[in-house]
C-alpha positions in Angstrom: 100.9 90.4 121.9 101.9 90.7 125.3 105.6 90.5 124.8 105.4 93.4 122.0 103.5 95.5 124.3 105.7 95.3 126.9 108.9 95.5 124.4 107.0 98.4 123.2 107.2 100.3 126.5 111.1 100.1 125.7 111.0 100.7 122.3 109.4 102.9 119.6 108.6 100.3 117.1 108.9 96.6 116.2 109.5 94.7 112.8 111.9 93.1 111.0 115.5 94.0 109.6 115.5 93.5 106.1 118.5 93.4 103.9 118.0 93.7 100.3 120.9 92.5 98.2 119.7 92.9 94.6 120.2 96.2 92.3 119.2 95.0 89.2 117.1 98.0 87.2 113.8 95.7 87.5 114.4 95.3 91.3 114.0 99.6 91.6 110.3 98.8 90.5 109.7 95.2 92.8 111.9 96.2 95.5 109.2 98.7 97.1 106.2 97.0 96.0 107.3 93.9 97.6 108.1 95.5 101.2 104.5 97.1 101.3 103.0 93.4 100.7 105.2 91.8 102.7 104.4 94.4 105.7 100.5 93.7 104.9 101.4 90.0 105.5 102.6 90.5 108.7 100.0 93.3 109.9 97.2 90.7 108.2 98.5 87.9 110.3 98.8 89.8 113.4 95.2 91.5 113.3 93.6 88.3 112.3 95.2 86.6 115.3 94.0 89.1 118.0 90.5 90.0 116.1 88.4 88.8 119.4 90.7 91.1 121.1 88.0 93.6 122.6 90.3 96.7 122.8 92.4 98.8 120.6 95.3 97.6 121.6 96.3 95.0 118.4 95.6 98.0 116.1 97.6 100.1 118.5 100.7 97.6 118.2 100.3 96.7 114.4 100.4 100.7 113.6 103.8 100.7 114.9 105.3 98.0 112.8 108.1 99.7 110.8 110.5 97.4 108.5 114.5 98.3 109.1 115.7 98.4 105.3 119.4 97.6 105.4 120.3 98.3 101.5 124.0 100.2 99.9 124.4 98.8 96.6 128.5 98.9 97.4 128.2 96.8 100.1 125.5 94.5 99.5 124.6 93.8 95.6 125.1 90.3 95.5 126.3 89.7 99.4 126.2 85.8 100.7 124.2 84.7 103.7 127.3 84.8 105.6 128.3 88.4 104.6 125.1 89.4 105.7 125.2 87.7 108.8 128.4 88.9 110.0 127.2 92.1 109.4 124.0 92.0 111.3 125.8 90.1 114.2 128.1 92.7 114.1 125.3 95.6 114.0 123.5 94.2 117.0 126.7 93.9 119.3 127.2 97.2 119.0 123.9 98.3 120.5 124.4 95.4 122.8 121.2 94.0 122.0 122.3 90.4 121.5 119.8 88.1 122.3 117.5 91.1 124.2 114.4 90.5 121.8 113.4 89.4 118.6 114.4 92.2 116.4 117.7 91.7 117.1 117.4 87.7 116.9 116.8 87.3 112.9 117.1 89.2 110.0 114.9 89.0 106.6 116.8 89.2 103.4 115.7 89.6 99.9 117.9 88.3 97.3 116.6 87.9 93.6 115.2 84.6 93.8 113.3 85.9 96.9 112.0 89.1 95.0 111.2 87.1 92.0 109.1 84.8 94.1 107.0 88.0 95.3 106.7 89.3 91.7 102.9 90.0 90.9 101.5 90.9 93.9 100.9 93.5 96.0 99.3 94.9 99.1 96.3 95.5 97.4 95.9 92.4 96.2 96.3 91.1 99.4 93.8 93.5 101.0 91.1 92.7 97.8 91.5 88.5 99.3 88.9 86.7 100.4 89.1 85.1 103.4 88.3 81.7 101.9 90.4 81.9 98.9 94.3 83.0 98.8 97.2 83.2 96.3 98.7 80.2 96.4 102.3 81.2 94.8 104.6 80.3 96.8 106.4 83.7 98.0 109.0 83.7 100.2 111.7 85.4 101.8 115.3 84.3 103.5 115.5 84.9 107.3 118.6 83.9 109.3 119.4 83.4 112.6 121.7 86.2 114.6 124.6 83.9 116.5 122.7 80.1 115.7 124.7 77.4 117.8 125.6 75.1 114.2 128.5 72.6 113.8 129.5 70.4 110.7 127.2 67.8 111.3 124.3 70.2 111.7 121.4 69.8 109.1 120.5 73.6 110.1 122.4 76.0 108.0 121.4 78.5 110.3 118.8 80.3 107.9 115.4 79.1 106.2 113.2 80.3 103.5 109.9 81.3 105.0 106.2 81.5 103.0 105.2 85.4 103.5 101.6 84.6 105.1 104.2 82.9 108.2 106.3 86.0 108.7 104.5 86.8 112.1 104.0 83.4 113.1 108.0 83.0 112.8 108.5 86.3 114.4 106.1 84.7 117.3 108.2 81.7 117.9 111.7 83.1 118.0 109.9 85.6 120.9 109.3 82.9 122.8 112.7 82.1 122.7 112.6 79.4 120.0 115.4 78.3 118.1 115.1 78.7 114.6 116.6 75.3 113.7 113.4 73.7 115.9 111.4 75.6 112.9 113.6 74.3 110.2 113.5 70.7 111.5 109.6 70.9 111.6 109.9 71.8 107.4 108.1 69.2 105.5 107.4 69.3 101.8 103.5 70.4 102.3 102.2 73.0 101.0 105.8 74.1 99.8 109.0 72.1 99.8 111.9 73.6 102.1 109.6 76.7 103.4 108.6 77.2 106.5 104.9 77.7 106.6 104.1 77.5 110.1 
C-alpha cells in the first residue's frame, strides 16, 4: 500500500491495462460484465489485505483503481500475444515510462478462452460470497510482461495465465520489482494447472 500511495502522489489512478481482443456478438454482452468482476477481484483482494488498517486510506486508494481498456476491433480482433506486446511496449516508450512502475510493467488481456473462463459470474456474485465458501471455476485472464529478458532456452514465454482472486497479489509482486518469470516458475498444478494463483 505504501508504494501506490506514494505512486499516487504522481499519478491520478492505478490499475491494470487491459486489452480485449475478442468481438464476437456474445463478447458485447460478457465483455463489460467481466471487467466489473474482475475490478471487484482486485478491489476485494486489496481491502481484505489492509482490513486492520485503522485509517481510510485503503478505501481511499481502492476508490481510485480505474482499468485502462485497450480495445479497436481493426486492430486487435484476434491479435497474438506478441502483437499485443509490441504494442504495449511500444505505448509505454512513448510516455517513457518503461520500467517506472507497475502499470507500465504488465498488461492484462482478454482473449476468448479468457472471457469464456469468466462466463457466469459477476460482481455481484462476488460481493453476495461468503467468506468461507468461493466459486471455485477456474477464471482467469492472460497478463504479460512489458520488455521480459527470454531466450530460446527459456521455459518463460514471457506471459502467464493468472486465477482472477490473484490479480492484486500479482500486481503486488511485479511492484516490488519481481520478475514475472519468478511467478511463472513458482506455477504448480494445485488448485489449477498452469495459473498462477499466488
Amino acid at each position: 500500500m505504501d508504494e501506490l500511495q506514494n505512486s499516487l502522489g504522481t499519478y491520478p489512478d492505478w490499475g491494470y491495462v487491459i486489452y480485449r481482443t475478442t468481438y464476437s456478438a456474445e463478447s458485447e454482452t460478457l465483455f463489460p460484465v467481466a471487467i466489473r468482476y474482475i475490478e471487484a477481484c482486485i478491489k476485494r483482494s486489496f481491502l481484505r489485505d489492509h482490513k486492520e488498517d485503522p485509517t481510510n486510506k485503503p478505501n481511499e486508494i481502492c476508490a481510485k483503481y480505474r482499468s485502462t481498456i485497450v480495445q479497436d476491433p481493426a486492430e486487435f480482433n484476434g491479435a497474438s500475444l506478441e502483437a499485443i506486446r509490441a504494442h504495449f511496449e511500444a505505448w509505454v516508450e512513448s510516455q517513457g515510462m518503461r520500467d517506472r512502475w507497475t502499470k507500465w510493467r504488465m498488461c492484462m488481456i482478454i482473449d476468448e478462452e479468457s472471457l469464456q473462463t469468466l462466463k457466469g459470474t459477476s460482481a455481484e456474485a462476488l460481493e453476495n460470497e461468503s467468506p468461507y465458501h468461493s466459486d471455485d471455476e477456474l477464471r482467469c485472464v492472460k497478463v504479460l510482461e512489458a520488455f521480459p529478458e527470454t531466450d530460446q532456452y527459456d521455459t518463460f514465454p514471457g506471459w502467464m495465465r493468472c486465477w482472477t482472486r490473484c490479480l492484486w497479489d500479482l500486481w503486488m509482486m511485479m511492484g516490488d520489482a519481481s520478475e514475472m518469470r519468478q511467478l511463472f516458475d513458482g506455477i504448480d498444478d494445485f488448485p489449477f494447472e498452469g495459473v498462477y494463483c499466488g
